[in-house]
N, C-alpha and C positions, 0 to 999 in steps of 0.2 A: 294208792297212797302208801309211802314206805316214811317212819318216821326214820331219822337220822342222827347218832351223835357226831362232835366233831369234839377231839382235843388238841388245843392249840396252845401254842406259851404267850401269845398276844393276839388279842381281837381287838378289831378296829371297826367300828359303827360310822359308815359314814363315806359313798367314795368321790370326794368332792378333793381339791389339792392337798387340801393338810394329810386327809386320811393316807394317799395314793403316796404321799412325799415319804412318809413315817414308816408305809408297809415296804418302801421301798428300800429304803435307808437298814431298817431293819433285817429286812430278806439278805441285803446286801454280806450284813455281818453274820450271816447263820440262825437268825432268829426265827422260827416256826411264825408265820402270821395269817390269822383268817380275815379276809373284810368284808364285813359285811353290810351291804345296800338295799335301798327298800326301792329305788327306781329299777325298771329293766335294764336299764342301761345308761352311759353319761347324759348329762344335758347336753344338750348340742345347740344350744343358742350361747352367745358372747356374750359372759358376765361382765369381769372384772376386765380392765385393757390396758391397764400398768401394770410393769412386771418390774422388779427394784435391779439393780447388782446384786445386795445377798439373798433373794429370792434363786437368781440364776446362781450363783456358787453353791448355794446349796443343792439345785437339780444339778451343779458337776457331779457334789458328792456320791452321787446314787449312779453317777457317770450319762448321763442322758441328755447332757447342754449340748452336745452336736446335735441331735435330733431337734431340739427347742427352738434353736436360734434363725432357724430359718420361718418361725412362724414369728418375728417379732420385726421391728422396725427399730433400731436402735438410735440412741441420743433425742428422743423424742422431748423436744421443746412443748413448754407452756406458756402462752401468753394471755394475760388479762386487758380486756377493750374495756375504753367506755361506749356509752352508748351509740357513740357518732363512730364508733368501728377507731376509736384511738387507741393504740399497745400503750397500755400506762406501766409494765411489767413484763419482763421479756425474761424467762427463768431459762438459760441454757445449760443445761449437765451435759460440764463435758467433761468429770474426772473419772477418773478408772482403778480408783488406789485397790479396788476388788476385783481385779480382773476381766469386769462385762461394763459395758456405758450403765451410768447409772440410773437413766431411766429409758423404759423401755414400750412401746408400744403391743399388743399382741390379744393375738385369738383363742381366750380361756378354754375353750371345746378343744382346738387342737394339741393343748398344751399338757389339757388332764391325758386326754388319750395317748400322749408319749408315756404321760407316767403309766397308764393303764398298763402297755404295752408291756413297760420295763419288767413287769412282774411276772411276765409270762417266762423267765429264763428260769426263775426257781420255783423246783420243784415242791418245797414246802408252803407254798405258800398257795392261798385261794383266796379268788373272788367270788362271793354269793351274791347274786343281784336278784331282785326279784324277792327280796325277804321281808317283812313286818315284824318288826319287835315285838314282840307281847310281853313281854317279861325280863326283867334282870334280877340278880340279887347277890351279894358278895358273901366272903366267910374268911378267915384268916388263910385258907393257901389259895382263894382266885374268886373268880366270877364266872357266874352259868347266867346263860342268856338262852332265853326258847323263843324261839322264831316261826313261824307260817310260813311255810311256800305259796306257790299263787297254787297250788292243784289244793290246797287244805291240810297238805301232809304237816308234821311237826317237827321242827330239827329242833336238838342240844347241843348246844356249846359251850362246851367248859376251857377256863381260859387262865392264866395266872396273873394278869394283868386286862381290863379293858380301855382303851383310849376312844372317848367320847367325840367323834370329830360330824354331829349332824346336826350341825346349823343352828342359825340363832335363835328359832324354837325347840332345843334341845329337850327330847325325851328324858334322854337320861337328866338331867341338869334340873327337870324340871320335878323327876320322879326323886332326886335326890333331896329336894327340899330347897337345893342349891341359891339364893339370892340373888336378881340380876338388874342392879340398880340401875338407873340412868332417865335421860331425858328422851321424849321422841318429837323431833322438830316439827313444828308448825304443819310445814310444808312439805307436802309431795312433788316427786318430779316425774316426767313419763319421760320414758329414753327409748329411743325409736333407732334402729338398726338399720342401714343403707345398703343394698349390695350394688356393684356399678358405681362407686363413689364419681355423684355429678357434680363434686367441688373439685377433689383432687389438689388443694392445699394442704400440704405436710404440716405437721406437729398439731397441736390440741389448744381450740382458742374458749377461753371464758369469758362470757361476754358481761359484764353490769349494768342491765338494762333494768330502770327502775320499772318498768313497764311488767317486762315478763324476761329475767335473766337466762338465759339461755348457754350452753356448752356442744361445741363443735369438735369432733376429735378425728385425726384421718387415723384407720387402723391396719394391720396388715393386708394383703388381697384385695385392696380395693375397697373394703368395707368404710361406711363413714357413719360415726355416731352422735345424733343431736339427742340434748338432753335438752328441757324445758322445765320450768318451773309451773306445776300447778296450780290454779290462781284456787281461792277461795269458794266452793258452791262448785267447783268444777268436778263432774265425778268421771272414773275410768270410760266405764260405756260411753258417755258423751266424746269423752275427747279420743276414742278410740276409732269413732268412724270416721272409714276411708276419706270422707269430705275435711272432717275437721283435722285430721292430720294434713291435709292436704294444706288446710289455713296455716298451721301449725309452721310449716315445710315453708312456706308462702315466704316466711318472714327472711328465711335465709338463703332460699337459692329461688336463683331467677327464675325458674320453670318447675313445676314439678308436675310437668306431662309426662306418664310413664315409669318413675321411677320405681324400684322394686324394693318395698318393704319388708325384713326377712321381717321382725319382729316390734312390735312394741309393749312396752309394760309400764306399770305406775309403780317407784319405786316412794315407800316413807324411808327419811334418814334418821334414824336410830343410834343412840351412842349409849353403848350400857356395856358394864363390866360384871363378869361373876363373882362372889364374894370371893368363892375359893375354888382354886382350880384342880385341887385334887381331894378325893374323898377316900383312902385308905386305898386300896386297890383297882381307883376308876378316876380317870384322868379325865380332864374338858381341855379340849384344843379348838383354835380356829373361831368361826365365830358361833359355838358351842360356850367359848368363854368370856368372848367380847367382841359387840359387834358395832361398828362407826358409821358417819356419812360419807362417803365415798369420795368426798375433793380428793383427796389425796392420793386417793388409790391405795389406800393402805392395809386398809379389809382384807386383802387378799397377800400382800407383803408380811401385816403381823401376822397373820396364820401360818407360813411359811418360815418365819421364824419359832414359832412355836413348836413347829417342827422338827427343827432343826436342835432346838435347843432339847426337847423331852427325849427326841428319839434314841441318842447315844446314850443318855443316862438310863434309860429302859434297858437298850441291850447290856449293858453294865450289871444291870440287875437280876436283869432274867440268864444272864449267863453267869451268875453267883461270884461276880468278882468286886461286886459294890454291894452294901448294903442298900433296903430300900431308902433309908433317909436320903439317899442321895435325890429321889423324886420331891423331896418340900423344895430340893432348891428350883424347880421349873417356875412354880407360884413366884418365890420372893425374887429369880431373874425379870421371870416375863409379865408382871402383872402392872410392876410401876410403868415399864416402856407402854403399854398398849394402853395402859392411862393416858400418856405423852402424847399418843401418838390420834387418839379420839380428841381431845383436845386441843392437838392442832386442824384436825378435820372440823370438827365446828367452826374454830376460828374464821378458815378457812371459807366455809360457808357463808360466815358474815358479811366476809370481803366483798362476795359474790351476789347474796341475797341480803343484803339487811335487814335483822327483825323489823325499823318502823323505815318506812318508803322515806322517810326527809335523810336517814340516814347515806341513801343514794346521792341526791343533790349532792350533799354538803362533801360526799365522798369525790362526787366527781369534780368540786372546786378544787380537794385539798389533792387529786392525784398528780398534778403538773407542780404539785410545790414538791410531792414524793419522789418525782423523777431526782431530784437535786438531794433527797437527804438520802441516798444511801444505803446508808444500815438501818433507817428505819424498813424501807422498802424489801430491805434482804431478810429482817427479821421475819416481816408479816407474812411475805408472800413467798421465800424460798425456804427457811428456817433451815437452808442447804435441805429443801425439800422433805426434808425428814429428820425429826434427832435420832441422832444415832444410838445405838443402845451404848447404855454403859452399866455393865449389872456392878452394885458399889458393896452386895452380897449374895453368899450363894457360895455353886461351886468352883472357887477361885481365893487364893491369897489377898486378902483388900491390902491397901496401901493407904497409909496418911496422908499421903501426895496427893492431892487431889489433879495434878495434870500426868497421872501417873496411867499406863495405856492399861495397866490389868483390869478386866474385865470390857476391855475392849474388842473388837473384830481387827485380827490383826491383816495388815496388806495381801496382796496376790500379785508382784511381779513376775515378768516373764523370765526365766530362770536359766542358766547353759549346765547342762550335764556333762562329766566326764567325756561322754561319748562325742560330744560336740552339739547334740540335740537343742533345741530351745522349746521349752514348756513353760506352761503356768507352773506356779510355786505347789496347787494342791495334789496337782497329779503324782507329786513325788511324795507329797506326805501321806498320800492314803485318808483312811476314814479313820483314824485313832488319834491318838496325843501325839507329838512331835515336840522333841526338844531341839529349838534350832541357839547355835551356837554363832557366833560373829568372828572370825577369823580363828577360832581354839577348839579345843576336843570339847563334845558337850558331854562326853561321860567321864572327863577327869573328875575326880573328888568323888566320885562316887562309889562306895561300897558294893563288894558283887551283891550283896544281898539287895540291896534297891534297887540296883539293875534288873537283876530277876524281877522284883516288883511292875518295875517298867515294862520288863517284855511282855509280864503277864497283860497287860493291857495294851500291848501291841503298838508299844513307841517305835516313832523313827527317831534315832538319833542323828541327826542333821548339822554339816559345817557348814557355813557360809564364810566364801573368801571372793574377792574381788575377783571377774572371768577372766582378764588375763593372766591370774595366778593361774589358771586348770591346769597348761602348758609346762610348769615349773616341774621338771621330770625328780627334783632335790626335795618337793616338799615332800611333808610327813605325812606317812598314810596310818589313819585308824583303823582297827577291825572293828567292824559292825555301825559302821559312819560311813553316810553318805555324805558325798563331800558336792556340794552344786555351786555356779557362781551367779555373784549378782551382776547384772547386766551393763542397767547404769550404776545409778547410785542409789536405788529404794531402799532397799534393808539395810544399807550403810547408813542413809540417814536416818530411818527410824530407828536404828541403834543410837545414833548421835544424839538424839532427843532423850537419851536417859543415861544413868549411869552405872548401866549391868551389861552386860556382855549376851549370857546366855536368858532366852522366852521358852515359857513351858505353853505351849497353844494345845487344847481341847479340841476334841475330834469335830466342834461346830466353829472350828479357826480364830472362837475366841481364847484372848491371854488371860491363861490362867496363874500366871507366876513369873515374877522376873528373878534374877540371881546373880553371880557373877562364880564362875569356876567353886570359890571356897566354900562358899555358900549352900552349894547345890544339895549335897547330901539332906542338909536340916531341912531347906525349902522343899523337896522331897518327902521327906514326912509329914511335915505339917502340912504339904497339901495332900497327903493320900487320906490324911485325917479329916479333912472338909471333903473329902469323894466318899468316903467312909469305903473305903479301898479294902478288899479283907486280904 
């Protein structure tokens, strides 16, 4: 037995997506990160099976979307039946203002294990699997964590940040005192896993069967996922033998001689939020800080944004170019959206299951009046599938505008480079802040001294001009400006839709600041003073 210290500038509890996105993200920028995991190794059975658009742009950031994409199914449709097998709701995503379809099909095991992988290229950085928590405790410069191996030996880990990413029985969250309100629905469901998918119908149907509602989903490789709703007096054991799954199975495919069951499980759907997501020097991500029912797939979307959103403000911090306040702003971005975002997944569930059974009937008279209204149908059932976030404070300039995009996710068009190349818009901005500009210098007006500020935090400063301008051998060339063009017309018209020229976007592609050339300088300080920029 050899006990072990380790010092590291962020520990991460937890190797499930959020933990793997963050260490990756992290590693990425130079950040020292340990993770540490209490299984031997990932799970390998298929959780979550929606993957968003800013789910994937964010695994660009960490640069490992080639790897991913081939484990996904993209444009994956939703459709809701009645019980006579009628589409009363046909949700098709097909926009792409983010660069990947927006929703996505895919195999959770395959997808952790890219992130796993990714981490293999830096050197600083380690995975410990195979650990048991025993202990934490903070103190004004970090957190030490003593852990168990499996042989009994003892490790210490001293840390100057820990990000809590283990799950919605959170140790830490729970050792913290932390609050984690919420309801836990009636009803369970068992989700039974297919391999040799024996339906082989594309996208993911919901069925509203007042009887026993049920969800069909095709997923990558073949795989085909039924979910069932648990009835009342039904306990796992019972509905777990091979017989009764067979009943189960019975209801939606013709046969079920021979099919191979990789898994089944009984899930409860859960919708609870943490009080607070940060406790001085110990973060909760993922659903460590809030965990939903799963219509929506979102479980696994809002954690990947949480991600995305704590991770770059971390490395900020731990690289002594932000202060720590810059970490309250993760809570007051990310806590209202995964509110939003659990209560559209309830809602969601209603649609599906109705708390009292007459609610079925009366649903299935009023679904053929829904077909004709619209926007009601668009409301209930696509809500454009997700609100989108819009943080209205935090780290960003708010606006009184209320149609105003700051604190919005700004677009991912595909982009032409000097060279002639064509990319996505992020590949050029990198993992830092980008000032992109609409046909003018984005560093006019600006002081060298806030320039320097900028670089310290690793801006691009970016033109945008219409692509058949690239050619123009007379235009004006910047020093330290990249100059890309827009394709069609996406960044012309989201400039069009305001009346500033140049966008200040954050290294998680949200807008943090609009301006227009004169401007720049003041809107520069005043947001280095919401980053608490030193």
């Amino acid at each position: 037995m050899h006990n072990a210290n380790y010092t590291t500038e962020v520990a991460i509890l937890g190797a499930g997506p959020v933990g793997l996105t963050i260490a990756n993200y992290l590693s990425k920028q130079g950040v020292q990160v340990t993770v540490i995991e209490q299984l031997d190794n990932l799970i390998d059975y298929p959780r979550a099976i929606g993957i968003d658009d800013e789910s994937l742009r964010t695994i660009q950031s960490v640069g490992l979307v080639d790897q991913v994409l081939p484990h996904t199914t993209p444009n994956h449709a939703m459709r809701f039946l009645t019980p006579k097998g009628r589409c009363f709701a046909d949700i098709q995503p097909m926009t792409r203002e983010f660069g990947f379809p927006r929703r996505n099909a895919f195999i959770q095991p395959q997808v952790d294990n890219v992130l796993l992988q990714g981490l293999k290229q830096y050197k600083n950085t380690q995975v410990l699997f195979s650990r048991h928590l025993n202990h934490f405790s903070q103190d004004a410069e970090g957190v030490t964590l003593s852990a168990q191996t499996q042989d009994g030996s003892s490790e210490v880990i001293r840390a100057q940040y820990l990000i809590a990413c283990d799950g919605g029985n959170s140790y830490v969250r729970r050792s913290l005192g932390v609050a984690f309100e919420g309801k836990t629905a009636p009803n369970q469901w068992i989700v039974i896993d297919i391999d040799n998918d024996p339906l082989a119908t594309p996208h993911i149907y919901l069925c509203c069967d007042p009887v026993r509602p049920y969800v069909s989903a095709a997923l990558p490789h073949g795989i085909r996922r039924f979910e069932f709703m648990v009835m009342p007096g039904e306990t796992q054991e019972e509905l777990s033998k091979p017989e009764n799954i067979a009943k189960l199975l019975s209801k939606v495919l013709p046969t079920t001689d021979g099919i191979e069951v990789i898994r089944q499980r009984v899930y409860t759907h859960n919708a609870r939020i943490a009080d607070k997501f940060r406790v001085d020097r110990i973060l909760l991500a993922g659903d460590a800080a809030h965990i939903m029912p799963v219509w929506q797939g979102q479980g696994y979307n809002s954690g990947m944004r949480d991600a995305f959103n704590l991770a770059w403000k971390i490395a900020l911090v731990v690289q002594d170019k932000a202060g720590p306040e810059l970490l309250d702003s993760y809570q007051v971005e990310r806590k209202d959206h995964a509110k939003a975002m659990i209560d559209l997944s309830v809602m969601a569930g209603h649609v599906l299951a109705p708390p009292k059974k007459w609610h079925g009937f009366v649903r299935d008279g009023i679904s053929s009046v829904l077909n004709y209204i619209k926007p009601i149908k668009q409301y209930l059932l696509e809500m454009r599938f997700k609100p989108m976030p819009k943080y209205n404070d935090g780290a960003l300039l708010t606006s009184s505008d209320k149609h105003s995009p700051v604190g919005k996710m700004f677009i991912q068009p595909q982009v032409k480079l000097e060279s002639g190349e064509t990319v996505l818009l992020d590949e050029i901005m990198g993992n830092d802040f980008a000032i992109l500009a609409w046909g003018v210098d984005p560093q006019w007006g600006l002081s060298d001294n806030t320039i320097q500020q900028w670089k310290k935090l690793g801006v691009k400063f970016i033109q945008v001009i219409p692509a058949v301008q690239l050619d123009n051998t007379q235009r004006k060339q910047y020093e330290g400006v990249i100059t890309i063009g827009d394709i069609g017309t996406d960044i012309r018209s989201w400039f069009g839709k305001t009346q500033d020229s140049v966008v200040v976007l954050r290294p998680d592609r949200f807008v943090a600041a609009l301006a227009i050339p004169q401007s720049m300088e003041s809107t520069s300080q005043a947001l280095f003073r919401k980053l608490y920029v030193k």
